[in-house]
mmCIF file of the N, C-alpha and C atoms, coordinates in Angstrom:
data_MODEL
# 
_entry.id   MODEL 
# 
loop_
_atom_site.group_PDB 
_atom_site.id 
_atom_site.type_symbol 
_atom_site.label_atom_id 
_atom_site.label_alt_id 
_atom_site.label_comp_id 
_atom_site.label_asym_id 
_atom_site.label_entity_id 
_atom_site.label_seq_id 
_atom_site.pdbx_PDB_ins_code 
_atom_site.Cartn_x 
_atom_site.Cartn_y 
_atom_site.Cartn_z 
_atom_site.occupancy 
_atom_site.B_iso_or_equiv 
_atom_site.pdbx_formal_charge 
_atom_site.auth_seq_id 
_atom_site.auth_comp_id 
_atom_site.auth_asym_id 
_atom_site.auth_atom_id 
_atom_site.pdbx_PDB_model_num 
ATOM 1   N N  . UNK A 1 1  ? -28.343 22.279 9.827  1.00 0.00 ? 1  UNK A N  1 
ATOM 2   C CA . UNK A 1 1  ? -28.330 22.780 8.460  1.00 0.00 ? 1  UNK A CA 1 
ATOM 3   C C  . UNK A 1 1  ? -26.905 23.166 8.099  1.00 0.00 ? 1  UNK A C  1 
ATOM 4   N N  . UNK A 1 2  ? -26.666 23.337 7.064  1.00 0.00 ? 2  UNK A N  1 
ATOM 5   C CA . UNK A 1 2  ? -25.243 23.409 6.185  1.00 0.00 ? 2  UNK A CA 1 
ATOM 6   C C  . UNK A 1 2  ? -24.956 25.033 5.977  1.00 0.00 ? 2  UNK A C  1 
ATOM 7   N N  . UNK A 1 3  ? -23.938 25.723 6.041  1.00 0.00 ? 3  UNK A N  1 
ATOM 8   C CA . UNK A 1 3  ? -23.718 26.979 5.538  1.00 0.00 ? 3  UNK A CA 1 
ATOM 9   C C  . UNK A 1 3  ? -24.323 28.282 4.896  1.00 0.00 ? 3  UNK A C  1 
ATOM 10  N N  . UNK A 1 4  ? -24.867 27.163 3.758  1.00 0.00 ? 4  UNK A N  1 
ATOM 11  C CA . UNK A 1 4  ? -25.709 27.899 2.521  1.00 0.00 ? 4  UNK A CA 1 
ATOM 12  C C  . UNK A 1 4  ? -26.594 28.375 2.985  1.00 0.00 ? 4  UNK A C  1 
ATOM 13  N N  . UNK A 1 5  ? -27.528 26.721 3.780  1.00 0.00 ? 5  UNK A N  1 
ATOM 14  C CA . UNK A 1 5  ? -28.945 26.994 4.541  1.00 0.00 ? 5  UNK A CA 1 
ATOM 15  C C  . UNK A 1 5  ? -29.105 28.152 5.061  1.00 0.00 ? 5  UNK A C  1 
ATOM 16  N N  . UNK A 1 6  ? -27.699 28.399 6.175  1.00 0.00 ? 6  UNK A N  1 
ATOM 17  C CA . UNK A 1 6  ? -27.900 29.321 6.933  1.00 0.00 ? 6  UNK A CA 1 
ATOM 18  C C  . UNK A 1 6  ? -27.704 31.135 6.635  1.00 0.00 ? 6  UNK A C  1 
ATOM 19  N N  . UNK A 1 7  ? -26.610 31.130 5.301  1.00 0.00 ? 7  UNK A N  1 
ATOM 20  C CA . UNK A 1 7  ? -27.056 32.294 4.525  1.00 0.00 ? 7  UNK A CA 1 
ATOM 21  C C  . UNK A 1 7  ? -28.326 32.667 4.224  1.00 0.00 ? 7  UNK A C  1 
ATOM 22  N N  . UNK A 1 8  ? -28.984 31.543 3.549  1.00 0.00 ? 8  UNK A N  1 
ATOM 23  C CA . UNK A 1 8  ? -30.472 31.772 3.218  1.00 0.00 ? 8  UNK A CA 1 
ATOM 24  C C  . UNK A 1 8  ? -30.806 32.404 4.153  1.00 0.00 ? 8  UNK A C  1 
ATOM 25  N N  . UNK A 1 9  ? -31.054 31.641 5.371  1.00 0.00 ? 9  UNK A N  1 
ATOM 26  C CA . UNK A 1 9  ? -32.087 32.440 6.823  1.00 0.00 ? 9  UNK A CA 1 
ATOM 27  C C  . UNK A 1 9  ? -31.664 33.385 7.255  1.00 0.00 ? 9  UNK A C  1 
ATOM 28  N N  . UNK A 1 10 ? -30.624 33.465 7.178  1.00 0.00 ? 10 UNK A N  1 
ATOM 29  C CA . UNK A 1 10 ? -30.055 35.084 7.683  1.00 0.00 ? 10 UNK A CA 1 
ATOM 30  C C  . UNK A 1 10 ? -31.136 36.337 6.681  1.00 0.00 ? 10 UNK A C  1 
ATOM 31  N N  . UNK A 1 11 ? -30.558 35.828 5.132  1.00 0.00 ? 11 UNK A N  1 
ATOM 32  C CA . UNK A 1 11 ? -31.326 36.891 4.242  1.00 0.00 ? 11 UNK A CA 1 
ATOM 33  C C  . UNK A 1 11 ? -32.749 36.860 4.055  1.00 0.00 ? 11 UNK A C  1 
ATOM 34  N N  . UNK A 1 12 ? -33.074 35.900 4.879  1.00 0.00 ? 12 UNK A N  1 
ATOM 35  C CA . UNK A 1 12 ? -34.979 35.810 5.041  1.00 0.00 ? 12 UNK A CA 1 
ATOM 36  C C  . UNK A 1 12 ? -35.168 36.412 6.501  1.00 0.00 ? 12 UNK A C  1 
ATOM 37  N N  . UNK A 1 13 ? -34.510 36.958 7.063  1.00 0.00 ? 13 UNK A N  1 
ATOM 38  C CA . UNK A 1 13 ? -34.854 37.430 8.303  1.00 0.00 ? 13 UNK A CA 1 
ATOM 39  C C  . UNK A 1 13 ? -34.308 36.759 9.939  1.00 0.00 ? 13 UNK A C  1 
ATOM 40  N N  . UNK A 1 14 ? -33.699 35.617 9.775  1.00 0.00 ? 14 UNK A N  1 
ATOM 41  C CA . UNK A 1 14 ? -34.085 34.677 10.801 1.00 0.00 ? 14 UNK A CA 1 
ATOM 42  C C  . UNK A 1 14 ? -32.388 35.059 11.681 1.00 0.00 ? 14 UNK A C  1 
ATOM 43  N N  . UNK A 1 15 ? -32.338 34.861 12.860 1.00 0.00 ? 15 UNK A N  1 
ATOM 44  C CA . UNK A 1 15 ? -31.286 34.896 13.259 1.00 0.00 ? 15 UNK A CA 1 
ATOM 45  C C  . UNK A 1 15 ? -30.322 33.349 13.603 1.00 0.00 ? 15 UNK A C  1 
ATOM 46  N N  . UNK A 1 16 ? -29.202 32.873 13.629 1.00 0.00 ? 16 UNK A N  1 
ATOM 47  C CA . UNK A 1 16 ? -29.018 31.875 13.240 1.00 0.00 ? 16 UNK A CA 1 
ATOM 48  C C  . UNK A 1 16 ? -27.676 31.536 14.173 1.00 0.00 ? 16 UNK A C  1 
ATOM 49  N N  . UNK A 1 17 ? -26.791 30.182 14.328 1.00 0.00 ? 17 UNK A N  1 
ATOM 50  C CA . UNK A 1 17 ? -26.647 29.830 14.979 1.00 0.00 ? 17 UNK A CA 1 
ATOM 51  C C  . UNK A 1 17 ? -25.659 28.468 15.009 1.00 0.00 ? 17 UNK A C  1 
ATOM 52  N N  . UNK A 1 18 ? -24.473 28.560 15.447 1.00 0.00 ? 18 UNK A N  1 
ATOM 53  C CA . UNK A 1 18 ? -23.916 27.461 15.335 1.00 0.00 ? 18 UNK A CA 1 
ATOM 54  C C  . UNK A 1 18 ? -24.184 26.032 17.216 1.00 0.00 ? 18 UNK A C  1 
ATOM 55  N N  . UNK A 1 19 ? -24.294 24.553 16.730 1.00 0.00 ? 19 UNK A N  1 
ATOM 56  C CA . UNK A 1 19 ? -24.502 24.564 18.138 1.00 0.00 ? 19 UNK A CA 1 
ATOM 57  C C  . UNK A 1 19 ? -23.189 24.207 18.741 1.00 0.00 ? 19 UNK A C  1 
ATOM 58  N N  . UNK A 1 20 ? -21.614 23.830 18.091 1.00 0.00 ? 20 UNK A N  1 
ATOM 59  C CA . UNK A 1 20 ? -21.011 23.781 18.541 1.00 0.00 ? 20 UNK A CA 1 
ATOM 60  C C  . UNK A 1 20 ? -20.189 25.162 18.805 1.00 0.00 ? 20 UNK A C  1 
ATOM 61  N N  . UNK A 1 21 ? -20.537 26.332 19.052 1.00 0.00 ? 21 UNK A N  1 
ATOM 62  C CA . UNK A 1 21 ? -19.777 27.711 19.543 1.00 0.00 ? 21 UNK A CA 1 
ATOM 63  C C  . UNK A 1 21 ? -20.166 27.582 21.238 1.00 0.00 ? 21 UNK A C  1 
ATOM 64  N N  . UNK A 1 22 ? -19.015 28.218 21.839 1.00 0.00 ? 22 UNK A N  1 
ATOM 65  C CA . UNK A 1 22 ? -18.841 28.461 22.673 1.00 0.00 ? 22 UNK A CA 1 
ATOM 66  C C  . UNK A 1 22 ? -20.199 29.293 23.869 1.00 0.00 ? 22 UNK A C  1 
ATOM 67  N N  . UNK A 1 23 ? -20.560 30.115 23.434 1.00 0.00 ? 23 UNK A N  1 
ATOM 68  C CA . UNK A 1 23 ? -21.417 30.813 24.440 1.00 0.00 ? 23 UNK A CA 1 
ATOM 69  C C  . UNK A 1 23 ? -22.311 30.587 23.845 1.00 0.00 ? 23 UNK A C  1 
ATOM 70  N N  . UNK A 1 24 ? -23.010 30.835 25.394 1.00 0.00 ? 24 UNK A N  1 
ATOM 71  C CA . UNK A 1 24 ? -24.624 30.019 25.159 1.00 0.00 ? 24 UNK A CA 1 
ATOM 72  C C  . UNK A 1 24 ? -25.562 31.477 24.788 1.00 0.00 ? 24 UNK A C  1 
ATOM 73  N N  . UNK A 1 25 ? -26.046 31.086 24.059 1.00 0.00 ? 25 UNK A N  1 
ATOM 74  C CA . UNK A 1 25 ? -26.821 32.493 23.470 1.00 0.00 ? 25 UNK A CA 1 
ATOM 75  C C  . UNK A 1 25 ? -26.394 33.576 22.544 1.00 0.00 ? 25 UNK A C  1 
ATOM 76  N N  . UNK A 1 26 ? -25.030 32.869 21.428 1.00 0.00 ? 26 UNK A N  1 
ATOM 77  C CA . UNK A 1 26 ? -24.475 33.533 20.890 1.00 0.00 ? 26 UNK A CA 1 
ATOM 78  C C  . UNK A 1 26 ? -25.733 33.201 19.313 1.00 0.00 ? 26 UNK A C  1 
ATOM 79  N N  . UNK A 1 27 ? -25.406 34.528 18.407 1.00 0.00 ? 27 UNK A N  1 
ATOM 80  C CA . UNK A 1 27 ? -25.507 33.774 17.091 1.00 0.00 ? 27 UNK A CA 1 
ATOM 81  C C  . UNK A 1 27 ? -25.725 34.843 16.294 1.00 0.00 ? 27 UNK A C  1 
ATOM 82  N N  . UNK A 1 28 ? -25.570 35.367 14.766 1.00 0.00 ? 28 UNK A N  1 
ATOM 83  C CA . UNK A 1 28 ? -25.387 35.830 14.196 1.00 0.00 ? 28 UNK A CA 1 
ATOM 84  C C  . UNK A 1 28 ? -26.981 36.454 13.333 1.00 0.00 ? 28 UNK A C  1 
ATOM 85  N N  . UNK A 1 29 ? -26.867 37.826 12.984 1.00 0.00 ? 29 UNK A N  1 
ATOM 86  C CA . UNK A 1 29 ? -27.720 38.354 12.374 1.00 0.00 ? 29 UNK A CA 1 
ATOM 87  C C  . UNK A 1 29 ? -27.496 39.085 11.323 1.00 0.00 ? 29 UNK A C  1 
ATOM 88  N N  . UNK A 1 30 ? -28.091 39.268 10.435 1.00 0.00 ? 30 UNK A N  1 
ATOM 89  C CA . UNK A 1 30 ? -27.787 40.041 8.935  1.00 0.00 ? 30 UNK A CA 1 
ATOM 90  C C  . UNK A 1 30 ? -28.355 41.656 9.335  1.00 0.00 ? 30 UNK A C  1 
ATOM 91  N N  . UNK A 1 31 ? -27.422 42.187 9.163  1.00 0.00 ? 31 UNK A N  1 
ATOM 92  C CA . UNK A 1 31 ? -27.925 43.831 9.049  1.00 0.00 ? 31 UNK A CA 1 
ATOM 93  C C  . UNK A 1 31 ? -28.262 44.716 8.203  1.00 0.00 ? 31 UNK A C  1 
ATOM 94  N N  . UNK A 1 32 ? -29.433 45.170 7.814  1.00 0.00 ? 32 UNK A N  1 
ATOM 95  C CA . UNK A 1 32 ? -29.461 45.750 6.442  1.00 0.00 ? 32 UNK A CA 1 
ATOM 96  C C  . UNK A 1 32 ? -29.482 47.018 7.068  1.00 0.00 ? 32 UNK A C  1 
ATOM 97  N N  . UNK A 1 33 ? -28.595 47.983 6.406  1.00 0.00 ? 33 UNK A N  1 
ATOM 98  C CA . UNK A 1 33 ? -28.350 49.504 6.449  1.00 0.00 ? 33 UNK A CA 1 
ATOM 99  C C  . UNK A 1 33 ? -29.674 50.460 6.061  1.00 0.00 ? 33 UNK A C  1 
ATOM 100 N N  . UNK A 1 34 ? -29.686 51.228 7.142  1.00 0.00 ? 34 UNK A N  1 
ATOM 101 C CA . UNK A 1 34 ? -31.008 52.607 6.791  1.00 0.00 ? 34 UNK A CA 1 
ATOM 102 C C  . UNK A 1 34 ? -29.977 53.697 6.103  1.00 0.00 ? 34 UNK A C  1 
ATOM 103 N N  . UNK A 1 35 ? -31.769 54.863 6.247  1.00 0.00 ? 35 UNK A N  1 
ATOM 104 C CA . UNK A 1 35 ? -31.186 56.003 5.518  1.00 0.00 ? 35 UNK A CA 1 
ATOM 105 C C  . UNK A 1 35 ? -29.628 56.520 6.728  1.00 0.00 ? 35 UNK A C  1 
ATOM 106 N N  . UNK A 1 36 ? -30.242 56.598 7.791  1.00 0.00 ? 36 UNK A N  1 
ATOM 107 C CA . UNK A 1 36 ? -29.411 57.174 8.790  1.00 0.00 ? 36 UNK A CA 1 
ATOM 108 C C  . UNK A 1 36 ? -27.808 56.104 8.810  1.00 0.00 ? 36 UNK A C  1 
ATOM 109 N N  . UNK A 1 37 ? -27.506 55.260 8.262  1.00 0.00 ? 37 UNK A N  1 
ATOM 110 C CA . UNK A 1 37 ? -26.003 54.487 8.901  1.00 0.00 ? 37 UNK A CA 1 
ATOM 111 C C  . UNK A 1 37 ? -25.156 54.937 8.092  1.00 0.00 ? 37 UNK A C  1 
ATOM 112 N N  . UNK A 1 38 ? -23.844 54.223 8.828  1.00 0.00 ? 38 UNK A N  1 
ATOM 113 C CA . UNK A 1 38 ? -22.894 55.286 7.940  1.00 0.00 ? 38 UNK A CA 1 
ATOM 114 C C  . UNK A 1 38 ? -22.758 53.850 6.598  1.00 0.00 ? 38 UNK A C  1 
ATOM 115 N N  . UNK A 1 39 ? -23.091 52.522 7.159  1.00 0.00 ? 39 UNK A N  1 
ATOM 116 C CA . UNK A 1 39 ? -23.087 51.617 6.356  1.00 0.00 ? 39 UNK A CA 1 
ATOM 117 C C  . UNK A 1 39 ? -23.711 51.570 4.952  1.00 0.00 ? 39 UNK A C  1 
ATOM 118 N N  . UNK A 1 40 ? -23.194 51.090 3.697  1.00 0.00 ? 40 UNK A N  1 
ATOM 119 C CA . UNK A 1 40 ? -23.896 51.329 3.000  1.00 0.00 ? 40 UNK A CA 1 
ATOM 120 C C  . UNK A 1 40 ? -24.455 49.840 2.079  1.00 0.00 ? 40 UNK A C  1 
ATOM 121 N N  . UNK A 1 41 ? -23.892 48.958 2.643  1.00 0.00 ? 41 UNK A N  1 
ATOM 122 C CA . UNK A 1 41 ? -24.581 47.238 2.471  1.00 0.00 ? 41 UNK A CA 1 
ATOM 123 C C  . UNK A 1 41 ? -24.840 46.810 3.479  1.00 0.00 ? 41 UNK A C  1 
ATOM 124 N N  . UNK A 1 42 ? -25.514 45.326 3.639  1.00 0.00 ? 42 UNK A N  1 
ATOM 125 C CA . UNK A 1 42 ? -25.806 44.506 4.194  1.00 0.00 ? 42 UNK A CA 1 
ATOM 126 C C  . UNK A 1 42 ? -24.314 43.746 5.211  1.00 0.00 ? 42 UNK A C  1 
ATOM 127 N N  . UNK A 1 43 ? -24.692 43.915 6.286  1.00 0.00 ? 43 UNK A N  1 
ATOM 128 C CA . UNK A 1 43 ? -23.573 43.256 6.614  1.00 0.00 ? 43 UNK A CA 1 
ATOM 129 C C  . UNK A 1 43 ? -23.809 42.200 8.200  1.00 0.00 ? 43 UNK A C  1 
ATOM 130 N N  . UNK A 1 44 ? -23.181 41.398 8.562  1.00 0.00 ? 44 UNK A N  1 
ATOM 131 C CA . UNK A 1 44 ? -23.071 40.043 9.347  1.00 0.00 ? 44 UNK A CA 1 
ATOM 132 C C  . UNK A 1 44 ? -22.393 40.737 10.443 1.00 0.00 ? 44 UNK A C  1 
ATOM 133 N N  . UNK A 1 45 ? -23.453 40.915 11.687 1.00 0.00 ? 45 UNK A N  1 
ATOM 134 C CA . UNK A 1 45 ? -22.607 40.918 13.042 1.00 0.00 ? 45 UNK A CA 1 
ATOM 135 C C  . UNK A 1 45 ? -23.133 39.751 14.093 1.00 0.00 ? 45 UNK A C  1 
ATOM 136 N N  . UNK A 1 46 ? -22.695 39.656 15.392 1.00 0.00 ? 46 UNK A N  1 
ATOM 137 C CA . UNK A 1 46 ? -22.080 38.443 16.188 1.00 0.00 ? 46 UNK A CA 1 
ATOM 138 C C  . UNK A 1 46 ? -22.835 38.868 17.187 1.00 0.00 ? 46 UNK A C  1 
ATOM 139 N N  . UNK A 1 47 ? -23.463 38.148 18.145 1.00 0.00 ? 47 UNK A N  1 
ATOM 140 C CA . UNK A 1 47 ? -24.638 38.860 18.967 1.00 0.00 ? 47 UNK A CA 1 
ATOM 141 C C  . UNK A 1 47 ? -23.981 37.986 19.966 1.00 0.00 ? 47 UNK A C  1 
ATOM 142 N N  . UNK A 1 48 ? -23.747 39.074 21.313 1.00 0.00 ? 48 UNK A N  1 
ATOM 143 C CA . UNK A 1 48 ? -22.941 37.865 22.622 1.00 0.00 ? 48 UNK A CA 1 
ATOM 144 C C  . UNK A 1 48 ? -24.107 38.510 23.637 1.00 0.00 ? 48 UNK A C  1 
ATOM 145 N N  . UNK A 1 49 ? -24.954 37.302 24.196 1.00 0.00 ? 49 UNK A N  1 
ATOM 146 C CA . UNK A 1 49 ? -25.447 37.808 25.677 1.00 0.00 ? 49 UNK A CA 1 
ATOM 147 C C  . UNK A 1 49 ? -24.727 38.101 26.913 1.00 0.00 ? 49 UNK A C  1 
ATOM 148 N N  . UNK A 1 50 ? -23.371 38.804 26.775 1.00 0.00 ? 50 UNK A N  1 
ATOM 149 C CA . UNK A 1 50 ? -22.524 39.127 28.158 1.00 0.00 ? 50 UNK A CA 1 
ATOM 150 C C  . UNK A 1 50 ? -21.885 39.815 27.890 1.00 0.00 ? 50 UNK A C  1 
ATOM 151 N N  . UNK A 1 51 ? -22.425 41.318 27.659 1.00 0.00 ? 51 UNK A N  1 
ATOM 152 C CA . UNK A 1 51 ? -21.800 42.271 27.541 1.00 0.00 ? 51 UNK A CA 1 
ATOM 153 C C  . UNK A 1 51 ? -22.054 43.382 28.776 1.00 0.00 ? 51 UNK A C  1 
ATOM 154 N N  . UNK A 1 52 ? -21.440 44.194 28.685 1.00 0.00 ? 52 UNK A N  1 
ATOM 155 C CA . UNK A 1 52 ? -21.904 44.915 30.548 1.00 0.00 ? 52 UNK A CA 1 
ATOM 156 C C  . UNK A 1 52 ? -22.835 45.392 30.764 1.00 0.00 ? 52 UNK A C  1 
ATOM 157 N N  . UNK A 1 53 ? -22.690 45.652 32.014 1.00 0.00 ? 53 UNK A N  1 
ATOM 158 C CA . UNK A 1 53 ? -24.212 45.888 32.202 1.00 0.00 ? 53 UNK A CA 1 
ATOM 159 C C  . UNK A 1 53 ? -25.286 46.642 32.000 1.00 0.00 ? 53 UNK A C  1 
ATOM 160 N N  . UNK A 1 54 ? -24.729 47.929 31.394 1.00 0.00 ? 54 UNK A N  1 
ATOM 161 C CA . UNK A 1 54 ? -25.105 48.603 30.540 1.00 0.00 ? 54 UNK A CA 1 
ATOM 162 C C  . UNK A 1 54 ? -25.988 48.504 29.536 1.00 0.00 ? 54 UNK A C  1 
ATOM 163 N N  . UNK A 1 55 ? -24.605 47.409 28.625 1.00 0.00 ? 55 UNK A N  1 
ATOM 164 C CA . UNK A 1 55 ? -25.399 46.884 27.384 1.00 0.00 ? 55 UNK A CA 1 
ATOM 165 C C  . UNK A 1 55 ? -25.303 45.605 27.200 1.00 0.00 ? 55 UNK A C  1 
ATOM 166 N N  . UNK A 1 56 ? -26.278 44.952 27.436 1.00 0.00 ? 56 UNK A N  1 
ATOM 167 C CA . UNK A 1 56 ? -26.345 43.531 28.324 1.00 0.00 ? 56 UNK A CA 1 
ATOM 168 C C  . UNK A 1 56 ? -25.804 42.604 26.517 1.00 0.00 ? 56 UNK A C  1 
ATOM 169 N N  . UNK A 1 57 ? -26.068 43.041 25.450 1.00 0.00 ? 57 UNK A N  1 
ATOM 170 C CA . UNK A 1 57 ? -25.547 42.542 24.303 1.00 0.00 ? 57 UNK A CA 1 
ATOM 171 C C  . UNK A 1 57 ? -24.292 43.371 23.555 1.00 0.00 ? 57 UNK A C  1 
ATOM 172 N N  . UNK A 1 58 ? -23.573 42.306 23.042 1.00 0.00 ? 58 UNK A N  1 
ATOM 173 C CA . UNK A 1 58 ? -22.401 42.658 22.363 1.00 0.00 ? 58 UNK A CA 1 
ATOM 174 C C  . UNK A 1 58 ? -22.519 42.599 21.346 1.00 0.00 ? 58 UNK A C  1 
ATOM 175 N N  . UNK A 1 59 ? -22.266 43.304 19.993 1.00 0.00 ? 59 UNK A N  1 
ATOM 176 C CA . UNK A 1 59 ? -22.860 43.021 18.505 1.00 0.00 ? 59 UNK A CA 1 
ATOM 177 C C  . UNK A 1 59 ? -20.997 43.494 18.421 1.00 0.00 ? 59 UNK A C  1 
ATOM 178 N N  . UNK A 1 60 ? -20.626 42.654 17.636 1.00 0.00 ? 60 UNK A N  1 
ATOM 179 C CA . UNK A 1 60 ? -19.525 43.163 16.665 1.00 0.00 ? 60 UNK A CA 1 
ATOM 180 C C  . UNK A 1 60 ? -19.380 42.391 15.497 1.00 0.00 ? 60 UNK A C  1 
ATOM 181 N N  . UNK A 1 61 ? -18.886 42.543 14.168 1.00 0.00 ? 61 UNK A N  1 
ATOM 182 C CA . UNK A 1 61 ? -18.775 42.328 13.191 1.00 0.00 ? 61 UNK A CA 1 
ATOM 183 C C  . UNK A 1 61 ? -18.422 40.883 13.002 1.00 0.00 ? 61 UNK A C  1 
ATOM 184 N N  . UNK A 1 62 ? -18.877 40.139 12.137 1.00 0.00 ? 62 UNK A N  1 
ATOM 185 C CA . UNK A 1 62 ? -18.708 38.938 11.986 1.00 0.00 ? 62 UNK A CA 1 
ATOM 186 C C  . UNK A 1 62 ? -18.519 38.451 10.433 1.00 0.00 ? 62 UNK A C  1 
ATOM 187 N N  . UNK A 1 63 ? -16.906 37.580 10.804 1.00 0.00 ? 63 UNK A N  1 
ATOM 188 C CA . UNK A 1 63 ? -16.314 36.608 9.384  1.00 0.00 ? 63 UNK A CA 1 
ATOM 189 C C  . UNK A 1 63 ? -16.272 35.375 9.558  1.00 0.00 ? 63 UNK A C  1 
ATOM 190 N N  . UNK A 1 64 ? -17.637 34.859 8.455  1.00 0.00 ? 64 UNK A N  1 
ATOM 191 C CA . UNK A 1 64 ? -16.832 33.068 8.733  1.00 0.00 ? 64 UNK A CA 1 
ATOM 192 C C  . UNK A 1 64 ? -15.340 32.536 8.230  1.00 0.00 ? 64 UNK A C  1 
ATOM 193 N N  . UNK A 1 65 ? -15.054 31.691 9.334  1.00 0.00 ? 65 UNK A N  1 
ATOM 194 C CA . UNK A 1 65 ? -14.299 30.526 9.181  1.00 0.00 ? 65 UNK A CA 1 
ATOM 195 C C  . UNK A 1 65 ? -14.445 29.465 8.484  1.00 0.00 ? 65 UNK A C  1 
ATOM 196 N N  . UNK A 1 66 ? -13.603 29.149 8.177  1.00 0.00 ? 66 UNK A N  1 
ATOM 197 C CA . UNK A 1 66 ? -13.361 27.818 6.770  1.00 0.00 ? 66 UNK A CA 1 
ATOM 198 C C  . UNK A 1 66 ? -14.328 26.696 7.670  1.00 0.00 ? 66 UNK A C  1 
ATOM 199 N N  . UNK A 1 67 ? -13.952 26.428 8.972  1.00 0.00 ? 67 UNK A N  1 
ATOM 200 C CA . UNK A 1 67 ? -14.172 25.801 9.591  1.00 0.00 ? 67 UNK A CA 1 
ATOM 201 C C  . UNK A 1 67 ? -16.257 25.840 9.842  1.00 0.00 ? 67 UNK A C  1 
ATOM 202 N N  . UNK A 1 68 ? -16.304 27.137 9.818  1.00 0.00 ? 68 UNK A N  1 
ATOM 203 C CA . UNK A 1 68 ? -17.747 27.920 10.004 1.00 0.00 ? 68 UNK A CA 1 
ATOM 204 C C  . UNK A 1 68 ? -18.482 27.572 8.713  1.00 0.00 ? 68 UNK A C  1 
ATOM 205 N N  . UNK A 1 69 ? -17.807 27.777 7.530  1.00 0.00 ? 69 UNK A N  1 
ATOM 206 C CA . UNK A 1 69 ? -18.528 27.345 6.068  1.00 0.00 ? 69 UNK A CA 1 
ATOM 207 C C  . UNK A 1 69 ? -18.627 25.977 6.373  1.00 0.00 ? 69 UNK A C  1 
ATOM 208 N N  . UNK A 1 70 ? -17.665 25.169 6.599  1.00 0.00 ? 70 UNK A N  1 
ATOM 209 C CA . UNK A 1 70 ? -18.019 23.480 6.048  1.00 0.00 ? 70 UNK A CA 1 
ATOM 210 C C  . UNK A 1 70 ? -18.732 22.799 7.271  1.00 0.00 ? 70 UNK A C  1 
ATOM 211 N N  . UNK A 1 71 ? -19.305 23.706 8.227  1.00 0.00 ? 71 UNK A N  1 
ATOM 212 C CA . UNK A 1 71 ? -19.676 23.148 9.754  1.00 0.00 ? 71 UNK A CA 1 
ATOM 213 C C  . UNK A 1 71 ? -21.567 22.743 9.490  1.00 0.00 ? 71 UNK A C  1 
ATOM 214 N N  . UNK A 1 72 ? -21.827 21.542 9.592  1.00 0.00 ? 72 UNK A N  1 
ATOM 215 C CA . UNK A 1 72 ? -23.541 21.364 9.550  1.00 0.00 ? 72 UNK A CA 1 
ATOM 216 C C  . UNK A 1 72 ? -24.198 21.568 10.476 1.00 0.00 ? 72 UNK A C  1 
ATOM 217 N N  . UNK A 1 73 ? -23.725 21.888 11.307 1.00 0.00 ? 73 UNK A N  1 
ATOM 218 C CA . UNK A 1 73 ? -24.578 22.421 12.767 1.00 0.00 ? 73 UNK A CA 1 
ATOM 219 C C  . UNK A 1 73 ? -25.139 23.743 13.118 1.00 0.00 ? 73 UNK A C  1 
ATOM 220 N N  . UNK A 1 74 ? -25.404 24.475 11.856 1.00 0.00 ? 74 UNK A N  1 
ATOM 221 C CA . UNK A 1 74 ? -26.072 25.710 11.592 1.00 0.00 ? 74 UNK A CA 1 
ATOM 222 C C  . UNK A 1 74 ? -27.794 25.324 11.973 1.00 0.00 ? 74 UNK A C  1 
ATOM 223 N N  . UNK A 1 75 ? -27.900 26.180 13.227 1.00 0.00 ? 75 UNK A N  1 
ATOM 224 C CA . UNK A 1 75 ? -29.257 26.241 13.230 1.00 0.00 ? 75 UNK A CA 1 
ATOM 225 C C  . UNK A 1 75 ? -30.357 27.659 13.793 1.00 0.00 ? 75 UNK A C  1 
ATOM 226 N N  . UNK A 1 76 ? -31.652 27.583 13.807 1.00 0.00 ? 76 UNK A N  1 
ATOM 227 C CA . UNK A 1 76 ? -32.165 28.324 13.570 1.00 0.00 ? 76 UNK A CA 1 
ATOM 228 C C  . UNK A 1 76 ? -31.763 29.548 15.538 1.00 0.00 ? 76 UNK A C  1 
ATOM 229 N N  . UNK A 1 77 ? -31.664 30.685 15.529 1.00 0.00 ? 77 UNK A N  1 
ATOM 230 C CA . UNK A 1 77 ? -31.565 30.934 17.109 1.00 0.00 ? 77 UNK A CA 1 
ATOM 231 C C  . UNK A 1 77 ? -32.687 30.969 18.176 1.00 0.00 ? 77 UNK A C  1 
# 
């Protein structure tokens, strides 16, 4: 799927996914802010399965790339 597609699914719930990125089990989720965050929109973080061991996932903030918009290999995670 194309860019757009994958905006859509993000804002329908779905978590999503490029297949040419690097780590296996990476892919992106839409965050909608509660009463409790300090956030106060919707915002795009980066989900890595190899984070320590602790916290076996890595979430940090996520910006597409030019490269990331015009890429068709958006798919569902």
């Amino acid at each position: 799927m194309d860019f757009g597609e994958a905006i859509r699914q993000l804002k329908a719930g779905e978590k999503v996914c490029r297949a040419g990125w690097n780590g296996k089990g990476m892919y992106i989720e839409l965050q909608r802010p509660d009463l409790g965050s300090k956030m106060n929109v919707p915002y795009i973080y980066l989900v890595t399965p190899h984070g320590p061991s602790d916290k076996p996932l890595t979430l940090v903030p996520w910006l597409a790339s030019q490269t990331d918009m015009l890429a068709e290999d958006w798919g569902i995670a």
